[in-house]
N, C-alpha and C positions, 0 to 999 in steps of 0.2 A: 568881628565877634571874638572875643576874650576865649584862652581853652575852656577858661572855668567856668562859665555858660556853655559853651558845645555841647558838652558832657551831658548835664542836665537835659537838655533840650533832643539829644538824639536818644537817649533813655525812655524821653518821654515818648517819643513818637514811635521807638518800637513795639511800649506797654498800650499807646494806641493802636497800632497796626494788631498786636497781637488779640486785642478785645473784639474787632471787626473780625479777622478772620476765623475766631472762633460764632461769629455768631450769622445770622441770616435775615436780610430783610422779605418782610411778610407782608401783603394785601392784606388788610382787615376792611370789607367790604361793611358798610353800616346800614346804608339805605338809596333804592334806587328812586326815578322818577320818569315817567314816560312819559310824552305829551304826541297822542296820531291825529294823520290826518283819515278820519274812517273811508275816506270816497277813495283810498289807496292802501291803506294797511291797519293794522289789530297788532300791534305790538303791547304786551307785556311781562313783567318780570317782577320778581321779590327777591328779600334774600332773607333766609329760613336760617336763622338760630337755633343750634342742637343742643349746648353744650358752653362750660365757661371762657376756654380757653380759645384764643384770638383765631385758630385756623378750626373754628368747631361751627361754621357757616357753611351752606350751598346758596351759590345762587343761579335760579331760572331766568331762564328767559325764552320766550316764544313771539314770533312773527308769525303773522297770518297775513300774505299779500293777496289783494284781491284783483289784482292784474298783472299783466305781464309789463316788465321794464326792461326796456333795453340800452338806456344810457342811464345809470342813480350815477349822483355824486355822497361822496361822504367826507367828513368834516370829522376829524381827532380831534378834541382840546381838551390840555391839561393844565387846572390851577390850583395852584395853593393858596391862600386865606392869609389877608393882609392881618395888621396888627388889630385892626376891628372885627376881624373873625369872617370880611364879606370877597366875595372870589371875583374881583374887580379886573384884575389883568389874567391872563393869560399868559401861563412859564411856556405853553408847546400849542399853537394854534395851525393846520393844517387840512385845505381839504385839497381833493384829490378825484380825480373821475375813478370810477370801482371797478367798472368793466375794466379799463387800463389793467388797476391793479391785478385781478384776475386772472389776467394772462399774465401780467410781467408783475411779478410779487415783490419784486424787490427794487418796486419804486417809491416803495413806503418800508424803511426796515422795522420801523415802530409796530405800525399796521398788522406784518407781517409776522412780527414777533407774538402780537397778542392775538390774531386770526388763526393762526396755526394752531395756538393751545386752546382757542376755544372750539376747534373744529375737532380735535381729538377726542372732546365730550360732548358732541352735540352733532347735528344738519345743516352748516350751513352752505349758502351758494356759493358752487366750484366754475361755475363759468357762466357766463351773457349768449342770451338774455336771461335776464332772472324770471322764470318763472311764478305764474303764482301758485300757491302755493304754501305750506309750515315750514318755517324753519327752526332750529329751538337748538340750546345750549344749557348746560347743568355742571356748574363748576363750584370748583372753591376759591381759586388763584393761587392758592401755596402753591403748585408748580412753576409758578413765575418766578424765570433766574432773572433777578433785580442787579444794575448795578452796586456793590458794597461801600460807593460812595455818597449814593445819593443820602439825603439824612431824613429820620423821621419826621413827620408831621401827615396833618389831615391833606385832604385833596378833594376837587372835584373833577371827574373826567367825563366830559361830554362826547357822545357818539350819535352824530347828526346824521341823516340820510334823506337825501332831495331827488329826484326828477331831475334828468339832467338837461341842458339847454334844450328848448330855449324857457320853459318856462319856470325851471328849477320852484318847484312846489315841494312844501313838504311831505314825507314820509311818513319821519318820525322822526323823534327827539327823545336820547335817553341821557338824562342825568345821574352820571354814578357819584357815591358819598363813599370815602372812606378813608381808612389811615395805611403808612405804610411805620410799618414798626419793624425795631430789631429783636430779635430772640435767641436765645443760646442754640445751636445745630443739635 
């Protein structure tokens, strides 16, 4: 590469560096989607618009288990939206025994990152077996430190929960909708 290109080109990527680290990536949660199994759990959730501005949301969510589990598994998946707008593949697909994670957190550091902040604002299960019982959460997700590289776009995040062997039955199924956006700090 010629000097007379360098130049240009490290310029530019400082005036890049310097527009990321002034700004912050935000969850804009849009709309969720539950799908239970009643003969095991009452899961449901909304997300309440206050206001114009992207972090002017809460979103609820409440569990009502109607028995007791002592093996669930659960299932993270996270997709972005092909060029036809439909969530066909899977960028982060993962599931995981819960009870595991419950003791030992940091077999999932995803998990763990987003369990922790939703447990700060809510009930949910700290150890096996899971009781039945309410559990419930009430967030917005601006406290989620995002990598500053990941880039904007929409997403779907799926948070599965089954009956763990042998007959892994479902729970429930919550489909999250939303965008992650940059904004000035």
């Amino acid at each position: 590469m010629t000097r007379g290109i360098r130049i240009p080109l490290i310029l530019f990527c400082c005036l890049l560096l310097a527009a990321y680290t002034d700004s912050k990536l935000i969850i804009h949660m849009k709309k969720v989607e539950i799908v239970n199994n009643p003969k095991y759990a009452n899961a449901t959730a909304n997300i309440r618009h206050y206001g114009p501005s992207l972090r002017s949301y809460v979103a609820d969510f409440r569990l009502e288990t109607l028995q007791t589990f002592f093996i669930g598994m659960v299932t993270t998946i996270y997709y972005v939206p092909n060029m036809a707008g439909r969530y066909d593949k899977a960028f982060y697909n993962r599931t995981i025994n819960f009870c595991t994670y419950l003791r030992q957190p940091l077999t999932d550091r995803i998990l763990k990152l987003v369990y922790e902040k939703l447990n700060q604002r809510g009930n949910l299960p700290k150890r096996c077996p899971i009781l039945a019982g309410t559990y419930s959460f009430n967030t917005s997700f601006d406290s989620f430190n995002l990598p500053g590289f990941l880039p904007e776009s929409s997403f779907r995040f799926d948070l599965n929960f089954h009956r763990g062997p042998p007959s892994n039955e479902l729970i429930f199924h919550g489909y999250w909708y939303g965008e992650l956006r940059r904004v000035s700090s």
